[in-house]
The first five atom37 places (N, CA, C, CB, O) and aatype in JSON, in Angstrom:
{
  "aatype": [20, 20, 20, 20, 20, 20, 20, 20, 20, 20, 20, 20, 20, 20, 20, 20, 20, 20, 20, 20, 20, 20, 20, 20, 20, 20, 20, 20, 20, 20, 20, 20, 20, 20, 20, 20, 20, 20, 20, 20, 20, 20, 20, 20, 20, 20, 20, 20, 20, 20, 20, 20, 20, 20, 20, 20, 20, 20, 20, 20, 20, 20, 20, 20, 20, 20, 20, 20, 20, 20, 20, 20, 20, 20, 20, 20, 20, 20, 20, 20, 20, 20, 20, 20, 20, 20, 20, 20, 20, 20, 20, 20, 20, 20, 20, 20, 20, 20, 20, 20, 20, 20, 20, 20, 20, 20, 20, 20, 20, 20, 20, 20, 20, 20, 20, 20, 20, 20, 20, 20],
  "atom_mask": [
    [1, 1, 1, 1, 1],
    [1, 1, 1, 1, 1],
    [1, 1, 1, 1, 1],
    [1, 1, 1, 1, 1],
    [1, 1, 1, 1, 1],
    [1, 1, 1, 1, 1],
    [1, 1, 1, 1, 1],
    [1, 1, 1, 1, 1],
    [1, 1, 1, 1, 1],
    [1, 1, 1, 1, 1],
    [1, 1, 1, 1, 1],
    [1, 1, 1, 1, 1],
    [1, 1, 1, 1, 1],
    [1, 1, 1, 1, 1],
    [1, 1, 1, 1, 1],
    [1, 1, 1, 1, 1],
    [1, 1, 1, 1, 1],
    [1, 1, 1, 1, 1],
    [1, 1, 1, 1, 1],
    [1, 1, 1, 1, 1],
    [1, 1, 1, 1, 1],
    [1, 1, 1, 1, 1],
    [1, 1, 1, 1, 1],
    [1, 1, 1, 1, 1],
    [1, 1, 1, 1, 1],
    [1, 1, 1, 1, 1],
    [1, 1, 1, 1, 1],
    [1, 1, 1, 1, 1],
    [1, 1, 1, 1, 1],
    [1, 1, 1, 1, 1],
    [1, 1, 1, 1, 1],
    [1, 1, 1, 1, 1],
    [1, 1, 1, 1, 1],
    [1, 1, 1, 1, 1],
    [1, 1, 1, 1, 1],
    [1, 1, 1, 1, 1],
    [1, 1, 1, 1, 1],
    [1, 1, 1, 1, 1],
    [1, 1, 1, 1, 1],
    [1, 1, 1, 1, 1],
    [1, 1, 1, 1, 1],
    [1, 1, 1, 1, 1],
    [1, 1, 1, 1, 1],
    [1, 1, 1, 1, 1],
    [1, 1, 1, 1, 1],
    [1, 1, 1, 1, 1],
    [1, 1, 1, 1, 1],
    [1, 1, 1, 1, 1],
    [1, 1, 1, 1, 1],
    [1, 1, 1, 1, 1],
    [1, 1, 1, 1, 1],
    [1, 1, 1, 1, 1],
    [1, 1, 1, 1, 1],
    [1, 1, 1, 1, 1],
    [1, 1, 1, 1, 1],
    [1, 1, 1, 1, 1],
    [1, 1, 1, 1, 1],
    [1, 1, 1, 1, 1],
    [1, 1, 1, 1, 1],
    [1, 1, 1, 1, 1],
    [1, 1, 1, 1, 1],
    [1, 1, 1, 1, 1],
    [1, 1, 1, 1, 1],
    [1, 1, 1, 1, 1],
    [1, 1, 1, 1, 1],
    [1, 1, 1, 1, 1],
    [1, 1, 1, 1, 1],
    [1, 1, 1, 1, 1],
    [1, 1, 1, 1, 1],
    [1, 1, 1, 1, 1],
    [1, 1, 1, 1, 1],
    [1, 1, 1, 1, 1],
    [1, 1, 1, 1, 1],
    [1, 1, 1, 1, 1],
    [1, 1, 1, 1, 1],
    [1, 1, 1, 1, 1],
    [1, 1, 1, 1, 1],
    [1, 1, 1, 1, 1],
    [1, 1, 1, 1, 1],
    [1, 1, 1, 1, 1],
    [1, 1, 1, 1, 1],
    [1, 1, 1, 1, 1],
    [1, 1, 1, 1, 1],
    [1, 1, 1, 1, 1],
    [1, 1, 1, 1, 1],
    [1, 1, 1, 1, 1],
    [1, 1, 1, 1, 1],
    [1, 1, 1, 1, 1],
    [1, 1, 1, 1, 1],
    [1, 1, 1, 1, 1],
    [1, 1, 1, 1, 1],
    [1, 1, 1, 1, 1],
    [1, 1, 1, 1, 1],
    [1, 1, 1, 1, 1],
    [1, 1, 1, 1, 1],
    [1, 1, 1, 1, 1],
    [1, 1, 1, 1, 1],
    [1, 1, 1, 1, 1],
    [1, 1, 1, 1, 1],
    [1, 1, 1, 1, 1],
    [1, 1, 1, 1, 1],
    [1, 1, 1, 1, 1],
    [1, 1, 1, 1, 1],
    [1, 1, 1, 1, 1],
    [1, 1, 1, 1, 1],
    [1, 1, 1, 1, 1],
    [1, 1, 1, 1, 1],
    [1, 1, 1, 1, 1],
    [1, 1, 1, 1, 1],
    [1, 1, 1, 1, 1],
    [1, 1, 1, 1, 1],
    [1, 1, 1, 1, 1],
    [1, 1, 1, 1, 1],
    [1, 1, 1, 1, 1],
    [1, 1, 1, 1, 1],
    [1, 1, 1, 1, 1],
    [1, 1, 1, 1, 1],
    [1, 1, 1, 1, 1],
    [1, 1, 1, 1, 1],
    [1, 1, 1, 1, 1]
  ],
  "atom_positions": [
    [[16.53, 9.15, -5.88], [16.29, 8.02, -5.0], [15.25, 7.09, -5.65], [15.8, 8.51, -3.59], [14.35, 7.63, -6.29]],
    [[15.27, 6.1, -5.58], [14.51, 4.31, -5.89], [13.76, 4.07, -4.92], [15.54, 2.87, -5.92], [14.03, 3.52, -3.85]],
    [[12.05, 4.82, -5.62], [10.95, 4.07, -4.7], [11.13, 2.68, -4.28], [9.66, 4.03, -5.39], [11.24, 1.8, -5.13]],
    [[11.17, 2.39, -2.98], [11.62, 1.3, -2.28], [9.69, 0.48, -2.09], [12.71, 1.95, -0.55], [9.01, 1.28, -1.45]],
    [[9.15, -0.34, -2.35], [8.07, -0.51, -1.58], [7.64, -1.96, -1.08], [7.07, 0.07, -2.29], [7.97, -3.1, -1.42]],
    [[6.57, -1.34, 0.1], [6.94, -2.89, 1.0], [5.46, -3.45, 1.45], [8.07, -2.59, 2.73], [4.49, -2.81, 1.04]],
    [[5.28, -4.37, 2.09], [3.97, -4.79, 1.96], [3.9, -5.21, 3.3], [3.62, -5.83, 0.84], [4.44, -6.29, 3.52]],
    [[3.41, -4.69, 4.15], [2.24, -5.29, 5.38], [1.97, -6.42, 5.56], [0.96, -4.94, 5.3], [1.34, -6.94, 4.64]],
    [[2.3, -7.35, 6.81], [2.16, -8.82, 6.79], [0.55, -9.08, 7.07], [3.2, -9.55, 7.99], [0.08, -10.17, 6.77]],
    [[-0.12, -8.26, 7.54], [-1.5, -7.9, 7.58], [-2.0, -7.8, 5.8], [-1.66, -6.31, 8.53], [-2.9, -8.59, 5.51]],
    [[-1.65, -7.21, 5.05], [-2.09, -7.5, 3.62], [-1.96, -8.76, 3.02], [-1.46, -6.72, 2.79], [-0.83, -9.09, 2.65]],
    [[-2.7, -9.37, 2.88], [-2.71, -10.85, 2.42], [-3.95, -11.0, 1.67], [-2.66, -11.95, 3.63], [-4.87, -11.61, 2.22]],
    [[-4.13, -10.54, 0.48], [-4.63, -11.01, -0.56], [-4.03, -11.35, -1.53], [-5.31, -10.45, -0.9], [-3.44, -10.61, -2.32]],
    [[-4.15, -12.88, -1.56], [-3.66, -14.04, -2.53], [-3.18, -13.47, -4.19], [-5.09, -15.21, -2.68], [-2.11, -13.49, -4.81]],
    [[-4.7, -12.93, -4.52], [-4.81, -12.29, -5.74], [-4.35, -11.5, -6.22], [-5.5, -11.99, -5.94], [-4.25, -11.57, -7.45]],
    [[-3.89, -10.5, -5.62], [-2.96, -9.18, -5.72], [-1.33, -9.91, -5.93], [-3.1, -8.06, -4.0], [-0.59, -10.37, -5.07]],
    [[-1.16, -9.83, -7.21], [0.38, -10.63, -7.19], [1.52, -9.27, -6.68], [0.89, -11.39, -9.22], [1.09, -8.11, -6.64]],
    [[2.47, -9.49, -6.44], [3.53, -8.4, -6.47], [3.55, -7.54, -7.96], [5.05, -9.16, -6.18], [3.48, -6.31, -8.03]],
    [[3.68, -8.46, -9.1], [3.54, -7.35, -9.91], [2.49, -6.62, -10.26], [3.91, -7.57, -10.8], [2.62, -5.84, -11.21]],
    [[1.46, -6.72, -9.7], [-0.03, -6.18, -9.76], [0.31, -4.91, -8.98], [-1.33, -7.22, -9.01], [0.05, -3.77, -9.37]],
    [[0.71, -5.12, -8.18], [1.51, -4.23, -6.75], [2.15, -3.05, -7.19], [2.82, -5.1, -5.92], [1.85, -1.86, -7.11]],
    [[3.36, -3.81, -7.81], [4.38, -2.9, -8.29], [4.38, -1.68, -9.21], [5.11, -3.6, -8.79], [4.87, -0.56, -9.21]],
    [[3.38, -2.62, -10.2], [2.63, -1.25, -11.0], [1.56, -0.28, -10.37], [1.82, -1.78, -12.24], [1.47, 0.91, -10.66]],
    [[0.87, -0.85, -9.6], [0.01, -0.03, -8.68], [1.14, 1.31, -7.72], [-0.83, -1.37, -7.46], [1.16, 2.53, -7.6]],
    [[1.83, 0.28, -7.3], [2.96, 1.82, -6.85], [3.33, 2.4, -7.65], [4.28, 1.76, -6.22], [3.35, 3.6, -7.37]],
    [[3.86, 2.02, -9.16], [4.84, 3.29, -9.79], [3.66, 4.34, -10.4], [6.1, 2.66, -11.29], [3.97, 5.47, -10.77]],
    [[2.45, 3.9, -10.45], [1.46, 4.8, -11.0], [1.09, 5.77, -9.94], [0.23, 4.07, -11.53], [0.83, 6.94, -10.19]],
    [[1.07, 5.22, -8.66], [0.57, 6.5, -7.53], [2.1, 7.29, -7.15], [-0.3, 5.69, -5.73], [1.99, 8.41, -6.66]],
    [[3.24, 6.85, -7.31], [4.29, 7.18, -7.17], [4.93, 8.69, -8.7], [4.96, 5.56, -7.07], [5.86, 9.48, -8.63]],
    [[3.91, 8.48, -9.85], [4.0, 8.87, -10.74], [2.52, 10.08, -10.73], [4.23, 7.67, -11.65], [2.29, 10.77, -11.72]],
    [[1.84, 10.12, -9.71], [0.83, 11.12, -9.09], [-0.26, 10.75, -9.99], [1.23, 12.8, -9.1], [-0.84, 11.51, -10.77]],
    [[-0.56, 8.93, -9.71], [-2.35, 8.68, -10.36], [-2.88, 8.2, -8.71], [-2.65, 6.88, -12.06], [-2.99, 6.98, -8.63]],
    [[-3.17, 8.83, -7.62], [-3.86, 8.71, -6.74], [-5.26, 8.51, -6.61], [-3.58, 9.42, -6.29], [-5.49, 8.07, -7.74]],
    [[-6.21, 8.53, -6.11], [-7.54, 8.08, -6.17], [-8.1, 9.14, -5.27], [-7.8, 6.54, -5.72], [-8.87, 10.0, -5.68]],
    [[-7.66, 9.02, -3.99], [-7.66, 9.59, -2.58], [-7.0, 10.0, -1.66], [-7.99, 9.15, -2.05], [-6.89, 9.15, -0.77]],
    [[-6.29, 11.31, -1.38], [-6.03, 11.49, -0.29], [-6.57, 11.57, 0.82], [-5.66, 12.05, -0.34], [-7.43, 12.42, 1.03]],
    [[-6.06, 10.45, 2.02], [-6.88, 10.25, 2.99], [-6.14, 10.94, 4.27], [-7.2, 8.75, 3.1], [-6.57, 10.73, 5.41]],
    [[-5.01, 11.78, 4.03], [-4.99, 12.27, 5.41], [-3.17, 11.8, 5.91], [-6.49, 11.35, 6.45], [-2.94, 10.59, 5.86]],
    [[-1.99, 12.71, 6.35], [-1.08, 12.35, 6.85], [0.13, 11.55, 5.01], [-1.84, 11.25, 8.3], [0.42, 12.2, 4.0]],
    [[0.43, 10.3, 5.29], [1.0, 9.64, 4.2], [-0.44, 8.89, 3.79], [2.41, 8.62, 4.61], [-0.35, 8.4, 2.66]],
    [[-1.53, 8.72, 4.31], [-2.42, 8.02, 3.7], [-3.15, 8.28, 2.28], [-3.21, 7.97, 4.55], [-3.77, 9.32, 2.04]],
    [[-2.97, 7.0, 1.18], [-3.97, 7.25, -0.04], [-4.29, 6.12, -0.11], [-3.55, 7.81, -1.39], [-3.81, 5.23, 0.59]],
    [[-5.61, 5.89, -1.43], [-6.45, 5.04, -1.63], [-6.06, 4.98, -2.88], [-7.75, 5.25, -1.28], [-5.48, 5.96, -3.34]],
    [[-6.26, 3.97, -3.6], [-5.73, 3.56, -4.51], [-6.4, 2.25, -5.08], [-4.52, 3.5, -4.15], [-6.23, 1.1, -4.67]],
    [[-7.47, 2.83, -6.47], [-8.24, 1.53, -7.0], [-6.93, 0.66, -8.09], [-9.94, 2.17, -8.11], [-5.95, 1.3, -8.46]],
    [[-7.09, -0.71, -8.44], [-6.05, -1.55, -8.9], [-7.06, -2.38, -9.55], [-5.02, -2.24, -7.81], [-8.07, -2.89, -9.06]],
    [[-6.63, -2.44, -10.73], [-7.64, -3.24, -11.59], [-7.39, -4.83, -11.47], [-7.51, -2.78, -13.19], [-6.31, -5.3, -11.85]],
    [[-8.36, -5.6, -10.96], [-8.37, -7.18, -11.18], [-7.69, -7.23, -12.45], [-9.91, -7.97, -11.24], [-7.9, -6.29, -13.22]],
    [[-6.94, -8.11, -12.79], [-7.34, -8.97, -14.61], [-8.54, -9.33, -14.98], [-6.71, -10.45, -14.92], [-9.44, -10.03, -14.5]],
    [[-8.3, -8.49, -16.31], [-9.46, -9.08, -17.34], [-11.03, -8.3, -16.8], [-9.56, -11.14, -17.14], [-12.2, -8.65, -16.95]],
    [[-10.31, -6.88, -16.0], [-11.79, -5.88, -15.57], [-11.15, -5.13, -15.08], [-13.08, -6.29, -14.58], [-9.99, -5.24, -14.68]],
    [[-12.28, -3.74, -15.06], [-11.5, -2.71, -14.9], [-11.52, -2.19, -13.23], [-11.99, -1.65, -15.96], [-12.04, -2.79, -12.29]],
    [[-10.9, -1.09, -13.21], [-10.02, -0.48, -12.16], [-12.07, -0.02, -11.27], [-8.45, 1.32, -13.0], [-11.95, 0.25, -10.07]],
    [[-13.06, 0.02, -11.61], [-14.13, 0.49, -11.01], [-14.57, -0.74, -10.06], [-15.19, 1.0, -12.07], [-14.46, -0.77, -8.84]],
    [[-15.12, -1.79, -10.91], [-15.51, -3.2, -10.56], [-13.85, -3.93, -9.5], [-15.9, -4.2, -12.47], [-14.09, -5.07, -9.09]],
    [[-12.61, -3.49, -9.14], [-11.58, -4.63, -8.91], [-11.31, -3.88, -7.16], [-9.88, -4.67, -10.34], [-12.02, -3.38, -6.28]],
    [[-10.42, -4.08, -7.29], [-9.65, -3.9, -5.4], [-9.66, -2.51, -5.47], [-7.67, -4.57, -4.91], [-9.63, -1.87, -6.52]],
    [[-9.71, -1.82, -3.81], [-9.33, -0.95, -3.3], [-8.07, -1.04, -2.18], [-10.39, -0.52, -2.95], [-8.13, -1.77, -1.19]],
    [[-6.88, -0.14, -2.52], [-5.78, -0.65, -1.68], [-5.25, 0.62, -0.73], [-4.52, -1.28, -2.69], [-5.17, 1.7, -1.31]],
    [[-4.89, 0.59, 0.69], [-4.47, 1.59, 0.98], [-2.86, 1.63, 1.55], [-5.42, 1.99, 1.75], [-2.26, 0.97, 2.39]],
    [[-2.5, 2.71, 0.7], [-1.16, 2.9, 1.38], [-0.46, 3.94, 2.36], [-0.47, 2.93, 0.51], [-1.04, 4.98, 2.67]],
    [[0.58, 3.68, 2.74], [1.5, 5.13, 2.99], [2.1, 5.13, 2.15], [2.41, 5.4, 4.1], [2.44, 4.01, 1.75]],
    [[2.57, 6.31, 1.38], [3.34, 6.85, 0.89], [4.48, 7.79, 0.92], [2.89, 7.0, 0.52], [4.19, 8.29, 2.0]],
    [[5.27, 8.24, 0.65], [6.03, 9.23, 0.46], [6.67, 9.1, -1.04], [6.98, 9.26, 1.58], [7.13, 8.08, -1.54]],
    [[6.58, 10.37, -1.61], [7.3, 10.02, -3.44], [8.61, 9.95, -3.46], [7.06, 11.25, -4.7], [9.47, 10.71, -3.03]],
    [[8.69, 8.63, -4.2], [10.32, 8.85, -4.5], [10.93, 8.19, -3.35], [10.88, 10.53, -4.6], [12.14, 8.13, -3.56]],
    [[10.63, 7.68, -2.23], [11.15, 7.0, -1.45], [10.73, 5.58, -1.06], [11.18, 7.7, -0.63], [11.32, 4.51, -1.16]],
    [[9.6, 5.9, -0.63], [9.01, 4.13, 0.18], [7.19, 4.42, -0.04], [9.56, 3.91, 2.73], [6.46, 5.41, -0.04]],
    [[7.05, 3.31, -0.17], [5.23, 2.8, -0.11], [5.08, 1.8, 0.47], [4.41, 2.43, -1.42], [5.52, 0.77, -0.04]],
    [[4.53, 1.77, 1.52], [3.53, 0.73, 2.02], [2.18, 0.36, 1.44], [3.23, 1.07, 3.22], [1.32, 1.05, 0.89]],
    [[2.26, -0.98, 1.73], [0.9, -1.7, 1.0], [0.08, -2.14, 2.68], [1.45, -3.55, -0.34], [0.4, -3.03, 3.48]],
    [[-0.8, -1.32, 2.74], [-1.42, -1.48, 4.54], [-2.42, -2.41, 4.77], [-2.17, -0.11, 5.21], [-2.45, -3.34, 5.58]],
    [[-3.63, -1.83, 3.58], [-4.86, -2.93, 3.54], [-5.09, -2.76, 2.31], [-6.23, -2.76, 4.45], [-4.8, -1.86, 1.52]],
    [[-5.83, -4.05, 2.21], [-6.7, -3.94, 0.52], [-8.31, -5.31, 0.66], [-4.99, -4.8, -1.32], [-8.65, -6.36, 1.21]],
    [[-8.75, -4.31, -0.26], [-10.44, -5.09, -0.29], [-10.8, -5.01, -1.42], [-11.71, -4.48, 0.55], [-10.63, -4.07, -2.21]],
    [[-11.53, -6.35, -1.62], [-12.52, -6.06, -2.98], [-13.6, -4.83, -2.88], [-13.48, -7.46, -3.28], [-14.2, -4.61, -1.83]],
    [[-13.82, -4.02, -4.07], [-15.23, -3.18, -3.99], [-16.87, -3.91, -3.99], [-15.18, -2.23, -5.37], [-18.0, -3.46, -3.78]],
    [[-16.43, -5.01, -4.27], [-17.75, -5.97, -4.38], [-17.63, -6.23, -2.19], [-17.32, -8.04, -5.9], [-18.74, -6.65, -1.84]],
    [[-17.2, -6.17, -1.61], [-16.89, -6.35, -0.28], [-17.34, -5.39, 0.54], [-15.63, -6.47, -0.09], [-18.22, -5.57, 1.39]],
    [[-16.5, -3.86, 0.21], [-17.06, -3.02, 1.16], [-16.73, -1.88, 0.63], [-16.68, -3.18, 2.51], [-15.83, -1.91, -0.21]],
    [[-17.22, -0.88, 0.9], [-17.68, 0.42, -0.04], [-16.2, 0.96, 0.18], [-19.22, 1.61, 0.57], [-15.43, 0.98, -0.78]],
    [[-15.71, 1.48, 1.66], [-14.15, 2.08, 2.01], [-14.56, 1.35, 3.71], [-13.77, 4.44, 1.81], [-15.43, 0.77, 4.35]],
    [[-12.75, 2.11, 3.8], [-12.31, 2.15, 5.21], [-13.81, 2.61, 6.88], [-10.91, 3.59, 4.95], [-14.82, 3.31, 6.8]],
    [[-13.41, 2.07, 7.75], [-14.42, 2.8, 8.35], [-13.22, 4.01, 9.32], [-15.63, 1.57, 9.39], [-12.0, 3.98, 9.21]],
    [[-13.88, 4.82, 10.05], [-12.79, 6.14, 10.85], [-12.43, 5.35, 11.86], [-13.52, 7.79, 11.55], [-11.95, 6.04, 12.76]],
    [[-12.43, 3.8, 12.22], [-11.4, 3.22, 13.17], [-9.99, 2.84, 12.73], [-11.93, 2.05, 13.68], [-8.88, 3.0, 13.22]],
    [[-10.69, 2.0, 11.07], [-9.57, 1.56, 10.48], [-8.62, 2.73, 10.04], [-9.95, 0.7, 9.38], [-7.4, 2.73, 10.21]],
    [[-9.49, 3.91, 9.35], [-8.38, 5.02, 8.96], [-7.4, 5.38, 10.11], [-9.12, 6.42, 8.52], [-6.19, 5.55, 9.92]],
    [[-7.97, 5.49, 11.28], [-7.26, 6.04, 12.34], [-6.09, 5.01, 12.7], [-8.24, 6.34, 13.53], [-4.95, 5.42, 12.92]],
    [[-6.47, 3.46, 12.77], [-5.74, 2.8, 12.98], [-4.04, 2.82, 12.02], [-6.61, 1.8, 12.95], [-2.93, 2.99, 12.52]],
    [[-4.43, 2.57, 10.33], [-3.7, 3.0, 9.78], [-2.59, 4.43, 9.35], [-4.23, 2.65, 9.37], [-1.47, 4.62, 8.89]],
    [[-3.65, 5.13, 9.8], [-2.87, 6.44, 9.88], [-1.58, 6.18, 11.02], [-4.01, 7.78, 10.42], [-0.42, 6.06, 10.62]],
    [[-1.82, 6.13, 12.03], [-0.99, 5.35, 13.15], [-0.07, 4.18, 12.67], [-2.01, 4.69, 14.19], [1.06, 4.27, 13.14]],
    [[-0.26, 3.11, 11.85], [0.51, 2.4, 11.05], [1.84, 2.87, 9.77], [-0.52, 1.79, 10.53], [3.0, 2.54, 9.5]],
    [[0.72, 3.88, 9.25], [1.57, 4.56, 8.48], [3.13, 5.22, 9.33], [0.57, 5.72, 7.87], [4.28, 4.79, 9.26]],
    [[2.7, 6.11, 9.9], [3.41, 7.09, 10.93], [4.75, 6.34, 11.12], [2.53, 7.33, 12.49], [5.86, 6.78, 10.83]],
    [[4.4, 4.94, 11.75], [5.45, 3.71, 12.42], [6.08, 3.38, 11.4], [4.86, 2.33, 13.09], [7.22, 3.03, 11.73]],
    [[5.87, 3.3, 10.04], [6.51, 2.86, 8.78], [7.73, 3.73, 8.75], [5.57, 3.03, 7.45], [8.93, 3.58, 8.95]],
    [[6.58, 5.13, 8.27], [7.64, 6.26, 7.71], [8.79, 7.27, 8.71], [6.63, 7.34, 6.98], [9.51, 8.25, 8.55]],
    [[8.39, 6.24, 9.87], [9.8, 7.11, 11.01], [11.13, 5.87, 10.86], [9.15, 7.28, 13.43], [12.34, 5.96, 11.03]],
    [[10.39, 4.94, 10.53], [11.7, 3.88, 10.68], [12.95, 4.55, 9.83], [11.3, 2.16, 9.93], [12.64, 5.17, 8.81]],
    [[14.39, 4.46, 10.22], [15.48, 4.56, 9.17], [15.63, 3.53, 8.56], [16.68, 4.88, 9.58], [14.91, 2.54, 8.74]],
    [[16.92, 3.6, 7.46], [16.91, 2.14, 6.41], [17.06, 0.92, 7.2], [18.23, 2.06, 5.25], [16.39, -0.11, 7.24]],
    [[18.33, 1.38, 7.95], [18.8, 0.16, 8.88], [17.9, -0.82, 9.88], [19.72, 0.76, 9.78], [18.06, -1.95, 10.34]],
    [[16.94, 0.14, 9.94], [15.29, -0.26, 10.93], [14.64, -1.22, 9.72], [13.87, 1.58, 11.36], [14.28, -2.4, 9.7]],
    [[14.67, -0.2, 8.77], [13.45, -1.21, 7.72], [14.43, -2.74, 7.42], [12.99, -0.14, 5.63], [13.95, -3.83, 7.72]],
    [[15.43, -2.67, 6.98], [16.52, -3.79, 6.71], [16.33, -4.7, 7.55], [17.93, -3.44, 6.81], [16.01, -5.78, 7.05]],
    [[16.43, -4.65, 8.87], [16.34, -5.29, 9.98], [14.63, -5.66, 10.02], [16.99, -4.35, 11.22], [14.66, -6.87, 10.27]],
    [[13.84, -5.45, 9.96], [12.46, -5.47, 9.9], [12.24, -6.88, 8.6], [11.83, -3.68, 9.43], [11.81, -7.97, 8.98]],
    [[12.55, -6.69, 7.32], [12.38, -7.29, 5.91], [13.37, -8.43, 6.54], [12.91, -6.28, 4.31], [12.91, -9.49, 6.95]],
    [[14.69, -8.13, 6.58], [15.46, -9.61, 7.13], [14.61, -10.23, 8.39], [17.24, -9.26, 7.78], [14.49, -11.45, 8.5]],
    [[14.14, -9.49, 9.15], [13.32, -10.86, 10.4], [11.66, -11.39, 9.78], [12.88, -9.83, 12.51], [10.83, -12.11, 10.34]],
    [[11.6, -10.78, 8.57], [10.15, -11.3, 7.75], [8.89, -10.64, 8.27], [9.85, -12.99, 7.94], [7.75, -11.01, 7.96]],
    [[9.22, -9.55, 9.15], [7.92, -9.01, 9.83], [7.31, -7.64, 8.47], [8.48, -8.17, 11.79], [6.33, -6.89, 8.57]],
    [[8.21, -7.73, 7.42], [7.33, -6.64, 6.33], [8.41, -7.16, 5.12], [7.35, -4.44, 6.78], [9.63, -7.36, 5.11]],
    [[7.29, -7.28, 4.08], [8.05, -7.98, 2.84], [7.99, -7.05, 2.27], [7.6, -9.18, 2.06], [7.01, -6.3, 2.39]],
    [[9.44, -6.66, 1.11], [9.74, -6.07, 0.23], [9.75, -6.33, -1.02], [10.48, -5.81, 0.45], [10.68, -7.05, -1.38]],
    [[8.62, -5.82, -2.25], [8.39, -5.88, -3.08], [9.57, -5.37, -4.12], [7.33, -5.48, -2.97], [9.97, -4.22, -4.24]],
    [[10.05, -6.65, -4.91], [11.42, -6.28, -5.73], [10.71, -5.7, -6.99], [12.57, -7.73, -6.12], [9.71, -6.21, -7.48]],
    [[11.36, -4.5, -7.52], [10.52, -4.11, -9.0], [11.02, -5.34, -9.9], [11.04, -2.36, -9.84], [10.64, -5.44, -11.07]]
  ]
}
């Protein structure tokens, strides 16, 4: 199966291009994780251009391997250290709603524009 992955209309950092993205999934998809945070939740540092993966973004997803990734939230580390236990909780709960949908759910979801799908 063809990691499918999709991005959160709530994730909106400009800077983070899709292919910044894309490679960020096939590497945690390929088991370079950062953090397991619990349920499908991981953390996942992504290097700005032109600096490295310590100094750039922190991104969190759901996951499952080999199937689908969500892109949920993301922050600069110059911003805020991590998640606080509202947001984890919140997302954990986000996640959950992702990974029960079937294809035909997610299809229907990406065609009405409420979650964009990142083309490799």
């Amino acid at each position: 199966m063809t990691l499918r992955v999709f991005k959160d209309l709530g994730f909106d950092d400009e800077d983070m291009t899709d292919a910044i993205l894309m490679a960020a999934a096939l590497e945690i998809d390929s088991g370079l994780i950062d953090a397991r945070l619990g349920g499908f939740l991981l953390k996942k540092r992504v290097a700005m251009p032109g600096r490295g993966k310590s100094r750039s973004w922190r991104v969190i997803v759901a996951w499952k391997q080999g199937e689908r990734l969500f892109f949920l939230h993301g922050f600069a580390k110059n911003e805020k250290d991590n998640i606080t236990k509202k947001e984890k909780a919140a997302l954990m709960r986000l996640a959950e709603v992702y990974m029960g949908y079937d294809d035909a759910t997610l299809e229907a979801i990406v065609a009405d524009g409420d979650l964009l799908e990142i083309a490799p």
